[in-house]
N, C-alpha and C positions, 0 to 999 in steps of 0.2 A: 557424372554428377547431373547431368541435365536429364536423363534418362532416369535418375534416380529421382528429381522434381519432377517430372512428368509421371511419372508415377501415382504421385500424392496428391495430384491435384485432377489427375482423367480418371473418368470412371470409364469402365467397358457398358456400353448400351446395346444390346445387338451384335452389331456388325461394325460399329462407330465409336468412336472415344466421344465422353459428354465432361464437358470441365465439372470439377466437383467444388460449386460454390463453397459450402460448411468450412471444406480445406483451404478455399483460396483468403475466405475470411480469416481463420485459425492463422493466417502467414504474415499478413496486413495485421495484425492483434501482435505476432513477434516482431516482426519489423519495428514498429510504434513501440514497442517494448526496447527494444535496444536503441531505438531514436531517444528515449527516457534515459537510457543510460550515458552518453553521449551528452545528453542536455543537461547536466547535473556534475559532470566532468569540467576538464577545462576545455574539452571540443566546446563545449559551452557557450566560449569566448568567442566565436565566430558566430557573432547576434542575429545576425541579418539570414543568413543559410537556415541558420535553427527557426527563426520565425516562419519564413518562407515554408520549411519542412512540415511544419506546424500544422499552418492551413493547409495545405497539400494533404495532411491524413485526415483533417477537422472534414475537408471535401469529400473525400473517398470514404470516412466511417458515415457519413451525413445519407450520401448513395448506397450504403448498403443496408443501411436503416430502414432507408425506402421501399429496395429491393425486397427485406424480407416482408414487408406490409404490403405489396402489390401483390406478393406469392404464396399469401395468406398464412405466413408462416407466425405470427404475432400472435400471441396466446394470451387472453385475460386472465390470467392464474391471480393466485391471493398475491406473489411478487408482485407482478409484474401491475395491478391494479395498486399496492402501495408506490410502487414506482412513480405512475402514474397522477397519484395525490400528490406526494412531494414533489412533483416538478412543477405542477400547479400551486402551489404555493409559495414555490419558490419564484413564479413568474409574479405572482402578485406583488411580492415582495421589491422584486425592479420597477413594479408599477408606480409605488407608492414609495419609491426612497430615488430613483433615478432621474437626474433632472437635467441632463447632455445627453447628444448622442455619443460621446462616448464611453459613457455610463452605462447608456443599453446595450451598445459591442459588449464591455467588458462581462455585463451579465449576462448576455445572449450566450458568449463563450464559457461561462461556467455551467449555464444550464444545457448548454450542447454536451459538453466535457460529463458532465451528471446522465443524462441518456446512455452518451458512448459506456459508460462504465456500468449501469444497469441492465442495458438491454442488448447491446457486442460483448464485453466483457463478461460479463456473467454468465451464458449462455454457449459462449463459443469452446469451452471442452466439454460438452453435453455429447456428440457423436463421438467416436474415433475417439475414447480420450485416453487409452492408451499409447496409441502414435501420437497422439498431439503431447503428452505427458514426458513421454519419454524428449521428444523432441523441443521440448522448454529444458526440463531439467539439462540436456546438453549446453545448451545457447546458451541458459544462464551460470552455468558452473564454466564455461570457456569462460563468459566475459567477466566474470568476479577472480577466476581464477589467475587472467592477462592484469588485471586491476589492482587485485593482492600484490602479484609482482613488484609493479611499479612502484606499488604505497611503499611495500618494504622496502624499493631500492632508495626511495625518499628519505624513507625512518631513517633508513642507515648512514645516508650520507649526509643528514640533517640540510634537506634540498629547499629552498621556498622558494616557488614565483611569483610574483608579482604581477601582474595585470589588472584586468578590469578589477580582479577578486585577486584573494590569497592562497597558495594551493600549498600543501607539505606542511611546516613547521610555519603557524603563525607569530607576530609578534609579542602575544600574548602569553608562549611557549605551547599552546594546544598544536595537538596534529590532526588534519583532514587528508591526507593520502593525495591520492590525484581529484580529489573532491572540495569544495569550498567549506563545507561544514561537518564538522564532527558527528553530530546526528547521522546525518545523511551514511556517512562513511559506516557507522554500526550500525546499522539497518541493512545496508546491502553487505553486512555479512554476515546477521541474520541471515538473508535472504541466500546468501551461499552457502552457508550451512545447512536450511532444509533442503536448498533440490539438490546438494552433494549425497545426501542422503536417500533420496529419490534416483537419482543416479546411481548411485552403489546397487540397488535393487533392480534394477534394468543390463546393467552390463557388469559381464561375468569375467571379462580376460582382465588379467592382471596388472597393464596398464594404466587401462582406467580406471581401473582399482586403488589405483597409485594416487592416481592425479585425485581424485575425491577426496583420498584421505589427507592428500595435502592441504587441499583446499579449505578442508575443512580443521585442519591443525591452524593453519593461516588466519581464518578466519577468527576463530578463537582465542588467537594473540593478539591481532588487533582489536578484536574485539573490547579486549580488556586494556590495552594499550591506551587507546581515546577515552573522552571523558561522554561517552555516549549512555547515560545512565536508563533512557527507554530503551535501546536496543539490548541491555545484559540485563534488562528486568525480561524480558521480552524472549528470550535464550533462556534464562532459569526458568519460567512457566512452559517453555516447549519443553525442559527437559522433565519437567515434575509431571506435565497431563503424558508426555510419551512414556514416561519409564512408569505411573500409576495404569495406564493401558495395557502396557507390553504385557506387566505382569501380574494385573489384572485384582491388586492388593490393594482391598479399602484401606489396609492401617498406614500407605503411604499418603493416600489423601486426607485420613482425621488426622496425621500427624503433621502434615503442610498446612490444613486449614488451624491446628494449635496453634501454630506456629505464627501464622500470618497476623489472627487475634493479636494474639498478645505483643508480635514489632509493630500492630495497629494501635494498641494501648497507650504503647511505649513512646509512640509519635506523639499521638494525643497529649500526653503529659508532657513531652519534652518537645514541646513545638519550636524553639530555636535550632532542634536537630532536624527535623520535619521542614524547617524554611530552607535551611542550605542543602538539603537533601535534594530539593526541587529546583535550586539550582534559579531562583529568579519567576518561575512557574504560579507559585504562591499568592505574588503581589498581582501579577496576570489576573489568575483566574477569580481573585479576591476583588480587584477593578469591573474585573466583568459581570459577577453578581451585582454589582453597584449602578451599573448603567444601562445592565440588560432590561431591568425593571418600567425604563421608562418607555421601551416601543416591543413589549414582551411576543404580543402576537405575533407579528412577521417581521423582526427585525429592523438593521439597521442597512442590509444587502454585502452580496461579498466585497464588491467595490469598495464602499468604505467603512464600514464596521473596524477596520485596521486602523485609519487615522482619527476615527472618533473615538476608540478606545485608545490610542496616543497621549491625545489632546487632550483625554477628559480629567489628566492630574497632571500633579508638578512633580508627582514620583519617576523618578528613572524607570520603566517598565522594560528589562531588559532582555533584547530579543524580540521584544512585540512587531519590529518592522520585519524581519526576518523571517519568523517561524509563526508569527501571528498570535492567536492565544493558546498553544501548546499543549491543545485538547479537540479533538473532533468534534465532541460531543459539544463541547462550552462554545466552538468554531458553527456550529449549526443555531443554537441559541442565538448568539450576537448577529451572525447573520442573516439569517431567517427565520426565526422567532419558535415560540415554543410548540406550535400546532407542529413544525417540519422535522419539531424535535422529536413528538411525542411519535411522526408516523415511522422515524429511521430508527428508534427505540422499539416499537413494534416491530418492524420490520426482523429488526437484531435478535429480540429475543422469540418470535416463531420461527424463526429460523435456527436458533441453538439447540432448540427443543427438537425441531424436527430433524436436524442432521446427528443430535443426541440419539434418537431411537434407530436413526439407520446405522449410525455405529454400534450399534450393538451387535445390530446380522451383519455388518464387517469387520467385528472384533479381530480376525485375525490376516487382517488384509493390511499389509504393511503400507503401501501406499495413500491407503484411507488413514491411518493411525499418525501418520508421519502430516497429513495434509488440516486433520480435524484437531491436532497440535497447535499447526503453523497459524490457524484461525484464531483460537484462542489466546493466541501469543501477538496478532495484530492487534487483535483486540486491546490488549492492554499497550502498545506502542502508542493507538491513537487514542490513550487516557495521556500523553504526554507529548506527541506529536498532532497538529492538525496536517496528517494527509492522507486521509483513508474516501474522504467523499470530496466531490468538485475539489481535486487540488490534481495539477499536471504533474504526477510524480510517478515513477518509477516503483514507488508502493504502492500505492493507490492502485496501478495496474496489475500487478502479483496480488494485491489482496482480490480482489474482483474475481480473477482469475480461478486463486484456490477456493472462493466460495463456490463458485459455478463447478468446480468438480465435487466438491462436498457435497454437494445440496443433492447428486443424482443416485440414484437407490440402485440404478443398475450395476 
């Protein structure tokens, strides 16, 4: 094994092994990825380790940040210049909303969190992103696959814990797995779903042939098991853009977008089906139009944007301390106002456009097809969850990640 790490991280220079930073970076980017996994668990409940752990890679991504600006490897591209506006906006934003120092911590750590994920995460399967591809899609099909396990020996034997949080079969009769929230729980099987599929394409013995397909059977039944309604909206658009791709049939797409219209119509008119569809989301994001109005330009800050939209009714807003306002996009509004909206708005859609035309000269590259899917299918989870930008999550770091291989033409 160590022979086999040593490997992936020495380069041969001459006569000398030279460590191959890109790789050691891509390992520290897993690591922190399965630390996410871990922190969203009931390992969770061990606060104090998880914190500790926290700042420990907040330090090391902070030093390699450095690293690649000292070694001139920092590129003004059109990304990386939008990157750059929004995080200046976003500082403005703690200028004029934060009035403690632990105000400016809490912001200082979102807009550290916003870098790591722009400028490490996005970039970091640009070389090698084969090996590094293959090498995710393992790690995260082991740990979803160990995690299904559990949830189902949970399901079955209708298990709940109790602790800080609630794990297995809530009071409420919902079930979260070894997870605290339902959400959470059909998302990361989403998330086992594509790189099981990703997996299947890389390895050919029958085995692991086995273990994907379970995984991905598994995934599938909890999926639908929980009441996780962004994650199965999220799972039907992977499978509508993958199978209109595969087989390459516009009348699957005029007949999805028929389709869509007219369940949009249907909403419209029957807005009482429209409100319990969303599950509490409605009155959210209905509040937040209502409040955003009053400091539009730059917000109200991530710090507290959550307890200002709380306090601003005597309506129950349910879920608001939890999940926040249950939209990325309305989550960047409320908290840093409309200029940071309009540049991750930019951002989003030159980048649809341009990873649109590279699919095209990858039409028939499974990996690409399977990964320009998994985008568009975040896409629409963070119309329903906020954790796609500045949120410590386990998504947020897979979305990042598949952007940074979509976005590359090679």
């Amino acid at each position: 094994m160590f022979k086999w790490l040593e490997s992936k991280i020495l380069q041969p220079v001459g006569n000398r092994l030279k460590l191959d930073f890109d790789m050691i970076k891509f390992y520290i980017t897993l690591a922190y990825l399965i630390f996410n996994f871990s922190y969203i668990s009931i390992i969770g409940e061990l606060s104090y380790l998880i914190s500790g752990l926290n700042y420990l890679f907040y330090a090391v991504f902070i030093l390699m940040f450095v690293y690649d600006i000292y070694k001139n490897k920092f590129e003004f591209s059109f990304y990386n210049c939008i990157f750059i506006l929004f995080l200046l906006s976003t500082v403005v934003t703690m200028y004029l909303n934060s009035y403690s120092m632990s105000e400016y911590v809490n912001e200082i750590k979102f807009i550290l969190l916003g870098m790591f994920q722009f400028f490490i995460f996005f970039n970091v399967l640009i070389k090698n992103k084969d090996i590094k591809l293959k090498i995710l899609s393992s790690v995260i099909l082991g740990i979803c696959f160990i995690s299904h396990i559990f949830s189902i020996i949970f399901y079955i034997f209708r298990v709940r814990f109790v602790l800080n949080k609630v794990y297995g079969f809530h009071f409420d009769g919902s079930f979260t797995g070894i997870y605290d929230n339902e959400n959470i729980l059909g998302i990361i099987c989403f998330i086992g779903i594509v790189f099981s599929f990703i997996f299947l394409n890389y390895y050919k013995d029958i085995l692991f042939k086995k273990i994907a397909i379970i995984n991905i059977i598994l995934s599938i039944i909890m999926l639908f098991l929980v009441s996780a309604r962004s994650a199965v909206i999220a799972f039907l658009v992977f499978c509508f853009v993958f199978t209109a791709i595969t087989f390459k049939n516009k009348w699957i797409v005029i007949l999805f977008f028929i389709v869509c219209c007219l369940f949009s119509v249907y909403l419209l008119i029957n807005n009482d089906l429209l409100i319990r569809l969303l599950n509490g989301r409605y009155e959210i994001w209905e509040q937040v139009l209502s409040i955003v109005k009053d400091n539009i330009l730059f917000g109200y800050s991530k710090t507290d944007s959550i307890n200002i939209l709380a306090n601003s009714t005597i309506r129950f807003l349910s879920g608001v301390r939890e999940g926040g306002t249950h939209n990325t996009f309305l989550d960047i509004l409320l908290s840093y106002g409309i200029i940071a909206l309009i540049l991750f708005v930019s951002f989003i859609s030159v980048y649809l456009v341009k990873v649109y035309t590279i699919l095209k000269k990858n039409i028939d590259k499974f990996n690409y097809i399977v990964l320009y899917s998994a985008v568009l299918s975040f896409l629409f989870i963070g119309m329903f969850e906020s954790v796609l930008l500045y949120t410590p999550s386990l998504i947020g770091i897979a979305f990042w990640l598949i952007m940074g291989y979509v976005k590359d033409e090679s």
